[in-house]
FIDO-786803 format. One record per atom (N, C-alpha, C, O, CB): atom name; x, y, z; residue in three letters. Coordinates in pm, whole numbers, plus 50000, padded with zeros to 5 digits. Last residue first. Glycine has a CB too. Example, Ala and Ser with C-alpha at 12.3 -4.5 7.8 and 13.67 -1.06 7.14 Angstrom:
! FIDO-786803
{N {51285 49775 50708} SER}
{CA {51367 49894 50714} SER}
{C {51290 50003 50787} SER}
{O {51341 50114 50804} SER}
{CB {51408 49940 50572} SER}
{N {51319 49431 50780} ALA}
{CA {51230 49550 50780} ALA}
{C {51320 49670 50780} ALA}
{O {51424 49668 50846} ALA}
{CB {51131 49553 50905} ALA}
END
This chain:
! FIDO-786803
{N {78188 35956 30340} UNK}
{CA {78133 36034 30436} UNK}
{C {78026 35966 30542} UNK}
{O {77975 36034 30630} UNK}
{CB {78073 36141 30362} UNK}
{N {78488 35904 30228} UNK}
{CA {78409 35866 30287} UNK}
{C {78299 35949 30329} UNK}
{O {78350 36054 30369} UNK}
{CB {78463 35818 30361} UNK}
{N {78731 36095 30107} UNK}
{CA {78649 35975 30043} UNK}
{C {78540 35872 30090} UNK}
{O {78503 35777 30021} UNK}
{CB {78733 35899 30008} UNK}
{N {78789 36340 30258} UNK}
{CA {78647 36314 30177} UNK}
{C {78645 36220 30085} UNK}
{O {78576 36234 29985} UNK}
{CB {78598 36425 30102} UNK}
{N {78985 36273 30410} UNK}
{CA {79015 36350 30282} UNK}
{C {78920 36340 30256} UNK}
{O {78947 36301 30143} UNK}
{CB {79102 36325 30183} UNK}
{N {78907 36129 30651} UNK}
{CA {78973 36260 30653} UNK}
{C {78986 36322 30537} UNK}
{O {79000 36444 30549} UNK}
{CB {79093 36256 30702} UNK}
{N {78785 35886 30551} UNK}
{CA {78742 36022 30585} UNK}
{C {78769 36188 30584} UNK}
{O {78714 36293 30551} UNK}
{CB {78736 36005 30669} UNK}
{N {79022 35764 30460} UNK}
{CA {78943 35837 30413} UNK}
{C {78811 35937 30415} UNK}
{O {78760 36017 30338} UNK}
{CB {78940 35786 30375} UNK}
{N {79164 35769 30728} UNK}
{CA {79190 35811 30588} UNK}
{C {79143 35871 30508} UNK}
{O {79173 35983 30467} UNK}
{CB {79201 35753 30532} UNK}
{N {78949 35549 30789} UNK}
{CA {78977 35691 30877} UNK}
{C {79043 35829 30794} UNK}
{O {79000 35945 30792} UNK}
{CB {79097 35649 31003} UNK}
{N {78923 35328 30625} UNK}
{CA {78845 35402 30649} UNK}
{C {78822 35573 30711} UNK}
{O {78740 35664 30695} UNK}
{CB {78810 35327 30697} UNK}
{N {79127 35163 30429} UNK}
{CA {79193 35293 30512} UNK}
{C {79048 35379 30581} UNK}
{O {79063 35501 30589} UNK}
{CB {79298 35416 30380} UNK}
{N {79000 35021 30282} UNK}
{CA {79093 34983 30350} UNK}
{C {79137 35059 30462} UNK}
{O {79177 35015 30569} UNK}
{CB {79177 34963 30278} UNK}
{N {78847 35190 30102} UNK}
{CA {78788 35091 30199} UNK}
{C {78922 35043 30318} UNK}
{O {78902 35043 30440} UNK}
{CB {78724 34943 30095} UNK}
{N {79070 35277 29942} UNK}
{CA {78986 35370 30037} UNK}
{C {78888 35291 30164} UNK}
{O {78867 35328 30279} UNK}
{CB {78880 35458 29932} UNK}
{N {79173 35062 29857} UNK}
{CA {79259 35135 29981} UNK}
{C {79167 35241 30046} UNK}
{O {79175 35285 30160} UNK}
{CB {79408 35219 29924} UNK}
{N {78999 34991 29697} UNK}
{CA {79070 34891 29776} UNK}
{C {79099 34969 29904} UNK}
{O {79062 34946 30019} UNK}
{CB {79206 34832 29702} UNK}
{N {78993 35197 29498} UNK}
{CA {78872 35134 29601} UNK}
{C {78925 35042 29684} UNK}
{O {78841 35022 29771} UNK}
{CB {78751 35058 29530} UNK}
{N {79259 35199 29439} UNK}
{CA {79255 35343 29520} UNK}
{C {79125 35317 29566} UNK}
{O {79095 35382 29665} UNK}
{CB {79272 35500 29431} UNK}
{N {79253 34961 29274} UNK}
{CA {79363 34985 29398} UNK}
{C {79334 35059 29441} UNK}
{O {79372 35039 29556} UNK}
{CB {79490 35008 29393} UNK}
{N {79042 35007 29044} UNK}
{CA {79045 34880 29198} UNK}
{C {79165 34952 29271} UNK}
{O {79113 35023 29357} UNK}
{CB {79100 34663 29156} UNK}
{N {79045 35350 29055} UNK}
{CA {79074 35246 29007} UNK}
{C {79029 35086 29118} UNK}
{O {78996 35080 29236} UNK}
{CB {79226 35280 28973} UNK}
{N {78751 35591 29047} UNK}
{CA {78872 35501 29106} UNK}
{C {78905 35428 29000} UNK}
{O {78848 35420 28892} UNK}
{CB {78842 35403 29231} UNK}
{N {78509 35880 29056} UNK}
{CA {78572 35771 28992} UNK}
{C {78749 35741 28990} UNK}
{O {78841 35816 28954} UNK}
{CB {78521 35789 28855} UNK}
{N {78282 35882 29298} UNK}
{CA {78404 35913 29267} UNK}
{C {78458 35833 29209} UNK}
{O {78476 35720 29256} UNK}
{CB {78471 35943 29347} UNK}
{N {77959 36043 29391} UNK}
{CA {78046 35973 29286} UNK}
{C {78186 35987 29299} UNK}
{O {78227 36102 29311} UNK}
{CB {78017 36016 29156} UNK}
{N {77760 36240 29479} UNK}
{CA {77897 36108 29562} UNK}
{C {77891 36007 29514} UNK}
{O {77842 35902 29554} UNK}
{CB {77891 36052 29719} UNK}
{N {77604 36323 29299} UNK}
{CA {77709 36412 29350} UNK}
{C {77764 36329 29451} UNK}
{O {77838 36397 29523} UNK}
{CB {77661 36553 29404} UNK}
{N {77487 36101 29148} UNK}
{CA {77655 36140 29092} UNK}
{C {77699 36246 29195} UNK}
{O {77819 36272 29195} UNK}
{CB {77669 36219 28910} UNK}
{N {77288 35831 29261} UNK}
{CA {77321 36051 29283} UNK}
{C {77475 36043 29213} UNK}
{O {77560 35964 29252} UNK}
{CB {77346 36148 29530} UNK}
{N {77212 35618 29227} UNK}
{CA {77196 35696 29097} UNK}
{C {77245 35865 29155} UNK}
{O {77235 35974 29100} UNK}
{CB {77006 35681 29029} UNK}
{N {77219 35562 29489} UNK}
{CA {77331 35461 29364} UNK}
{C {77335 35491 29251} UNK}
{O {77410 35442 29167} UNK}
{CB {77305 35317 29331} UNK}
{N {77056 35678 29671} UNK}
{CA {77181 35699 29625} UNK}
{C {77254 35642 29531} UNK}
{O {77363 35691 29499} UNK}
{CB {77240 35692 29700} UNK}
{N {76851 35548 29649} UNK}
{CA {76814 35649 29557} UNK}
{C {77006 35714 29546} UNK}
{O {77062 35770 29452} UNK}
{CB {76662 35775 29638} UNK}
{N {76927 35258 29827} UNK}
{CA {76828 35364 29813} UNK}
{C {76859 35428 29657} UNK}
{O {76888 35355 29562} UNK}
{CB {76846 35482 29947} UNK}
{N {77273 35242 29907} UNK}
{CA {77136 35258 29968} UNK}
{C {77017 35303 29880} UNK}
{O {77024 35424 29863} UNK}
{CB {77146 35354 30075} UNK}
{N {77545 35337 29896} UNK}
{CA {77490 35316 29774} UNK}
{C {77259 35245 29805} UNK}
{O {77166 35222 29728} UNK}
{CB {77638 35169 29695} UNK}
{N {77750 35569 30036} UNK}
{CA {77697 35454 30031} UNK}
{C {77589 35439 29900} UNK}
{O {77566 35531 29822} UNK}
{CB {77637 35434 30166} UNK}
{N {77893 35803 29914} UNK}
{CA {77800 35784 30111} UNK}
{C {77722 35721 30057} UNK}
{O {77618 35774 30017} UNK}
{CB {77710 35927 30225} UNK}
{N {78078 35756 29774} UNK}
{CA {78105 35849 29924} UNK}
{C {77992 35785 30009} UNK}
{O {77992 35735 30122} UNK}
{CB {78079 36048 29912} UNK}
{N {78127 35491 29575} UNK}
{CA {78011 35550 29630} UNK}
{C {78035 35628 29778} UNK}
{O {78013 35568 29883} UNK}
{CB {77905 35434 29642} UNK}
{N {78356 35493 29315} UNK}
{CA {78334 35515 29494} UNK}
{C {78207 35565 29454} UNK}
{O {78172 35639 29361} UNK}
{CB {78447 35637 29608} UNK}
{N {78323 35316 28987} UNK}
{CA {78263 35452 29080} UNK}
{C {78283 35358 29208} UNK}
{O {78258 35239 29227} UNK}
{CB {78068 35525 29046} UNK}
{N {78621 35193 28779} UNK}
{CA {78525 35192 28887} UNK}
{C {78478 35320 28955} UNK}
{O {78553 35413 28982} UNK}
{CB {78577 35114 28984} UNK}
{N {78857 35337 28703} UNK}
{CA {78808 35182 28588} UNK}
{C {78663 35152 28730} UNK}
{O {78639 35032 28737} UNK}
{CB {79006 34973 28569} UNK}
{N {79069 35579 28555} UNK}
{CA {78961 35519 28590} UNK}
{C {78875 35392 28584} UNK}
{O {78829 35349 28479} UNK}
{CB {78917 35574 28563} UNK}
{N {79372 35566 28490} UNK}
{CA {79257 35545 28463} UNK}
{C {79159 35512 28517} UNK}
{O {79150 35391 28537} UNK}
{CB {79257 35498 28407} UNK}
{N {79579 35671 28812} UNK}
{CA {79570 35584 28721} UNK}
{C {79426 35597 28616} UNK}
{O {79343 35658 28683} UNK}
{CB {79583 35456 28800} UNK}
{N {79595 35754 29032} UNK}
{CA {79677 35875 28916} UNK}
{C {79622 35791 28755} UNK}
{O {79624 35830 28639} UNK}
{CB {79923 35876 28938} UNK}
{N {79545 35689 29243} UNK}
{CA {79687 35650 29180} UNK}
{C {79717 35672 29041} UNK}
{O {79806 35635 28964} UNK}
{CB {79712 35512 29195} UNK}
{N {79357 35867 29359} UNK}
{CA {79447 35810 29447} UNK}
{C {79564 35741 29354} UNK}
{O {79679 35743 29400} UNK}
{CB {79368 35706 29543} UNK}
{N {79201 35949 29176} UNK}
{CA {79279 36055 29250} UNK}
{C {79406 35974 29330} UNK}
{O {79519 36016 29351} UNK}
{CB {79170 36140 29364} UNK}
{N {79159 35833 28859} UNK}
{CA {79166 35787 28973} UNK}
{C {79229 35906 29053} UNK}
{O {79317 35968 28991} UNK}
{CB {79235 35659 28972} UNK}
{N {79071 35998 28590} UNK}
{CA {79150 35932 28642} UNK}
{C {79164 35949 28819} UNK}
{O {79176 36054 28883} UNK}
{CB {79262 35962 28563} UNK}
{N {78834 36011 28277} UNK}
{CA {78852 35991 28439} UNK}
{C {78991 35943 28469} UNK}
{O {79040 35858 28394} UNK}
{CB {78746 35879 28504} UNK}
{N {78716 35870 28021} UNK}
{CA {78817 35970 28076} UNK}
{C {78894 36015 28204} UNK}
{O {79013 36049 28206} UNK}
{CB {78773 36053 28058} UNK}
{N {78417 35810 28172} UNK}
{CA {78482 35828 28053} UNK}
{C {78647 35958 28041} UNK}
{O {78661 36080 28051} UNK}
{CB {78341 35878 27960} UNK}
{N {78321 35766 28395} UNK}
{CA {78385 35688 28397} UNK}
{C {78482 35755 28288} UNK}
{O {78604 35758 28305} UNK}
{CB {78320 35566 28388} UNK}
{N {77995 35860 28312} UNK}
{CA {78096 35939 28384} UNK}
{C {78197 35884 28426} UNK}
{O {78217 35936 28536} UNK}
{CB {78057 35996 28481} UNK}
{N {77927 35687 28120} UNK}
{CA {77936 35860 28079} UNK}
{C {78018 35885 28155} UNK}
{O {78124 35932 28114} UNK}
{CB {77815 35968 28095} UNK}
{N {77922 35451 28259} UNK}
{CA {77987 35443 28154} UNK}
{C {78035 35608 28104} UNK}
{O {78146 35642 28064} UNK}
{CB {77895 35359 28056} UNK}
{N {77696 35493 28448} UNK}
{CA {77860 35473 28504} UNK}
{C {77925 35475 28407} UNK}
{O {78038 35512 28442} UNK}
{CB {77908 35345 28578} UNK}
{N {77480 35521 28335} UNK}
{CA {77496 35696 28364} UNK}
{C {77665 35650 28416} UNK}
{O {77751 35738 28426} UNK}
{CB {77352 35797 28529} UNK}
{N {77430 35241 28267} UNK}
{CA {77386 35363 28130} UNK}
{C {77503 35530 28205} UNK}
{O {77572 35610 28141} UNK}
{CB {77111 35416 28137} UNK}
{N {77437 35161 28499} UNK}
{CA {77486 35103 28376} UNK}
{C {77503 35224 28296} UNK}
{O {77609 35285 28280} UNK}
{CB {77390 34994 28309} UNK}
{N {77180 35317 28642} UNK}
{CA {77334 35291 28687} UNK}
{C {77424 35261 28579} UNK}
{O {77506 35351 28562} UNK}
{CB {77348 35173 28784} UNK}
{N {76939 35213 28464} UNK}
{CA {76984 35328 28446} UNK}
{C {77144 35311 28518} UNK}
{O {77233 35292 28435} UNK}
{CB {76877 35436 28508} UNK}
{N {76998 34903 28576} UNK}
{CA {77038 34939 28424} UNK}
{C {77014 35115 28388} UNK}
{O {77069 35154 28285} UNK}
{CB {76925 34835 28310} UNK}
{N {76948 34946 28883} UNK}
{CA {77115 34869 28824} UNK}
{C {77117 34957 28644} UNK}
{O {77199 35038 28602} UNK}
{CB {77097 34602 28802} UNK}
{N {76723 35057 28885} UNK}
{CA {76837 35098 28895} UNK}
{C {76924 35099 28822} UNK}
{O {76974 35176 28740} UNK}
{CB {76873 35068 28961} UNK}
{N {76533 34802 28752} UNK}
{CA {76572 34865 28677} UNK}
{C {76670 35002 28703} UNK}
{O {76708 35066 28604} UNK}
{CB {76471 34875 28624} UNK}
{N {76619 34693 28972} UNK}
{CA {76622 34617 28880} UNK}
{C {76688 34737 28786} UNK}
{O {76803 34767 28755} UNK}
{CB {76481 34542 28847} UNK}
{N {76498 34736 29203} UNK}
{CA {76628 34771 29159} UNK}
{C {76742 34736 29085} UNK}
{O {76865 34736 29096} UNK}
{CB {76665 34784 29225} UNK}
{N {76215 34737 29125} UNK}
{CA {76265 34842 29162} UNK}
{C {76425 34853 29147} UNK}
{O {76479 34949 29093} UNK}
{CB {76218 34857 29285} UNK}
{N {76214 34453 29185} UNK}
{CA {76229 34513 29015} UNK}
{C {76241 34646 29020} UNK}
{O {76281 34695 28914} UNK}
{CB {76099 34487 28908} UNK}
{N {76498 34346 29369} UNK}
{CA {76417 34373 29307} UNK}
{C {76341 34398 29207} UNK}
{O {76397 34363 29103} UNK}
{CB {76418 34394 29325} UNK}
{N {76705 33998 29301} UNK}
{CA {76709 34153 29304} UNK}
{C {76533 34194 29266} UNK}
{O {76458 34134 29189} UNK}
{CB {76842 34221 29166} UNK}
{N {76641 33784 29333} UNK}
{CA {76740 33836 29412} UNK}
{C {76776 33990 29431} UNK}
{O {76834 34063 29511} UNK}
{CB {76843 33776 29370} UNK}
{N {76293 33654 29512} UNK}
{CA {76390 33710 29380} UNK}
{C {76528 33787 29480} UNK}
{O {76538 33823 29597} UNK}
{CB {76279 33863 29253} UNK}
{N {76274 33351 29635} UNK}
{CA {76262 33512 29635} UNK}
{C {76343 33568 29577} UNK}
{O {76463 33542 29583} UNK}
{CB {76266 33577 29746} UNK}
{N {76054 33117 29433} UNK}
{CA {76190 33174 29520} UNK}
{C {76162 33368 29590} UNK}
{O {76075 33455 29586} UNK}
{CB {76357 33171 29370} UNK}
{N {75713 33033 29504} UNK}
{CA {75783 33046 29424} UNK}
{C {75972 33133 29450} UNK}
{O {75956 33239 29510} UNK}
{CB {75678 33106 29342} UNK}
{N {75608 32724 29640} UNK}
{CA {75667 32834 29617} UNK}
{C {75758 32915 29499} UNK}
{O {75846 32868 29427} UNK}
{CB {75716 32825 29699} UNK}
{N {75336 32500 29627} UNK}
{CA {75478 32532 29550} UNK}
{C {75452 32681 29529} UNK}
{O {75367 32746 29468} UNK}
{CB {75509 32440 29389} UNK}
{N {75279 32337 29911} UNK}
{CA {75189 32451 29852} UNK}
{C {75356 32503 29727} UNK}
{O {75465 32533 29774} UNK}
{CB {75113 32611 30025} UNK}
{N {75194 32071 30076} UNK}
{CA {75285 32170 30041} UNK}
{C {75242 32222 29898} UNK}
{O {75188 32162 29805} UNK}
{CB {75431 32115 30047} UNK}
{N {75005 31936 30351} UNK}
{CA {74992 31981 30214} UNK}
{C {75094 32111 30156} UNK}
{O {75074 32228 30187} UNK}
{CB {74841 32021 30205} UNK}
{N {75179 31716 30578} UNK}
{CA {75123 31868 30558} UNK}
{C {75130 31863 30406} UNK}
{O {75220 31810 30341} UNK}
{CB {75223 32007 30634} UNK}
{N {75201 31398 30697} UNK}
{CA {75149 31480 30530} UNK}
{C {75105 31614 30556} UNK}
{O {74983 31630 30557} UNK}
{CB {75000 31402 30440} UNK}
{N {75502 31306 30912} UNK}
{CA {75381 31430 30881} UNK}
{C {75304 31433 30743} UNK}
{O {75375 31489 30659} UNK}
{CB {75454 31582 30884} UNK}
{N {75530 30999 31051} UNK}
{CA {75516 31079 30905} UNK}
{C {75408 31211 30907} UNK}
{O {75285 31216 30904} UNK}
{CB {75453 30960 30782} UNK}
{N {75665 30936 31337} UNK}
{CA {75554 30967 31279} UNK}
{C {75582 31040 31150} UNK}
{O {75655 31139 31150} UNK}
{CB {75476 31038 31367} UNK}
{N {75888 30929 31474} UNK}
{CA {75922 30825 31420} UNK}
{C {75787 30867 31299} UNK}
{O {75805 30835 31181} UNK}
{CB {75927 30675 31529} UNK}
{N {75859 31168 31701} UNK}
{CA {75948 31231 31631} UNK}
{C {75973 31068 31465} UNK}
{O {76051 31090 31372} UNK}
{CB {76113 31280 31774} UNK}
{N {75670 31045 31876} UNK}
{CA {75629 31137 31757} UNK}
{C {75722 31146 31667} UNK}
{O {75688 31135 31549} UNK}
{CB {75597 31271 31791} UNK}
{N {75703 30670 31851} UNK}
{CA {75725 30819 31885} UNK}
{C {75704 30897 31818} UNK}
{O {75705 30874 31697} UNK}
{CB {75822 30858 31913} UNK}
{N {75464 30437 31845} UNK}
{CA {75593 30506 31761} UNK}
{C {75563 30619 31838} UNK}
{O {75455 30661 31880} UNK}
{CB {75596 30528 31576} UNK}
{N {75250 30213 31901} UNK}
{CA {75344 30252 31922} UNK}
{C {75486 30261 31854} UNK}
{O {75573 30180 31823} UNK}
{CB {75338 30215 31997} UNK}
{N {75003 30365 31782} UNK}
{CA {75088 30261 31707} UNK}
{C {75188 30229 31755} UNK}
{O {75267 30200 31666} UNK}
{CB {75126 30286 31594} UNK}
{N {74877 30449 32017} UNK}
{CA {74839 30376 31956} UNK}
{C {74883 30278 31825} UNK}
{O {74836 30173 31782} UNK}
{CB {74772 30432 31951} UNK}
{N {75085 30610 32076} UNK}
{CA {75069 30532 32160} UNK}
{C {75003 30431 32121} UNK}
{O {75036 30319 32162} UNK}
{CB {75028 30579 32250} UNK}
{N {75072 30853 31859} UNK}
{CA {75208 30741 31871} UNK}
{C {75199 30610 32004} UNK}
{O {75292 30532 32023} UNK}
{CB {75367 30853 31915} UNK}
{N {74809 30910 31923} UNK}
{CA {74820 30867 31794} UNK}
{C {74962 30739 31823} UNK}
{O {74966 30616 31815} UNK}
{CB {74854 31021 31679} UNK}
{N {74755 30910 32228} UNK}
{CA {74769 30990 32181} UNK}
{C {74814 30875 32063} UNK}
{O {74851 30763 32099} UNK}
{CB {74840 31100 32249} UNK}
{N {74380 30940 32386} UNK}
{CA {74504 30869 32371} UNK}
{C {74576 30924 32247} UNK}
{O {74508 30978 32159} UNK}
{CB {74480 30716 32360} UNK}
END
């Protein structure tokens, strides 16, 4: 016989006690890309320096990542391109665009 018949209550009325076990979160960033991010930091500031945007001529103030930022790419400078927000805006914006001129690959 089944438990909720014997008190009668439905299962779904029954108190579960499963033993909960304290988790700990899942981190948001790795520690692998952890310490990325802070070489990244260190090597975006060098090559930022001076720079001006192709698309609006303007100071540099952000790296394009050409072919994405995945992996081991977020430290390659050879698809690097240093933008402003408006010329990352528009290169994202304009995907085909930018293909066509090599801001995408």
């Amino acid at each position: 016989m089944h438990q909720w018949c014997r008190d009668d209550k439905k299962p779904s009325q029954l108190k579960r006690t499963a033993l909960k076990t304290p988790t700990k979160p899942i981190k948001k960033v790795s520690i692998k890309r952890t310490k990325q991010n802070a070489a990244y930091l260190k090597k975006r500031t060098a090559f930022l320096d001076g720079k001006l945007c192709p698309i609006t001529g303007n100071k540099a103030t952000e790296i394009h990542h050409t072919n994405g930022r995945e992996n081991e790419r977020l430290l390659d400078e050879e698809f690097w391109l240093a933008v402003t927000r408006a010329g990352h805006q528009y290169i994202h914006a304009n995907p085909q665009w930018a293909r066509d001129n090599g801001y995408l690959i």
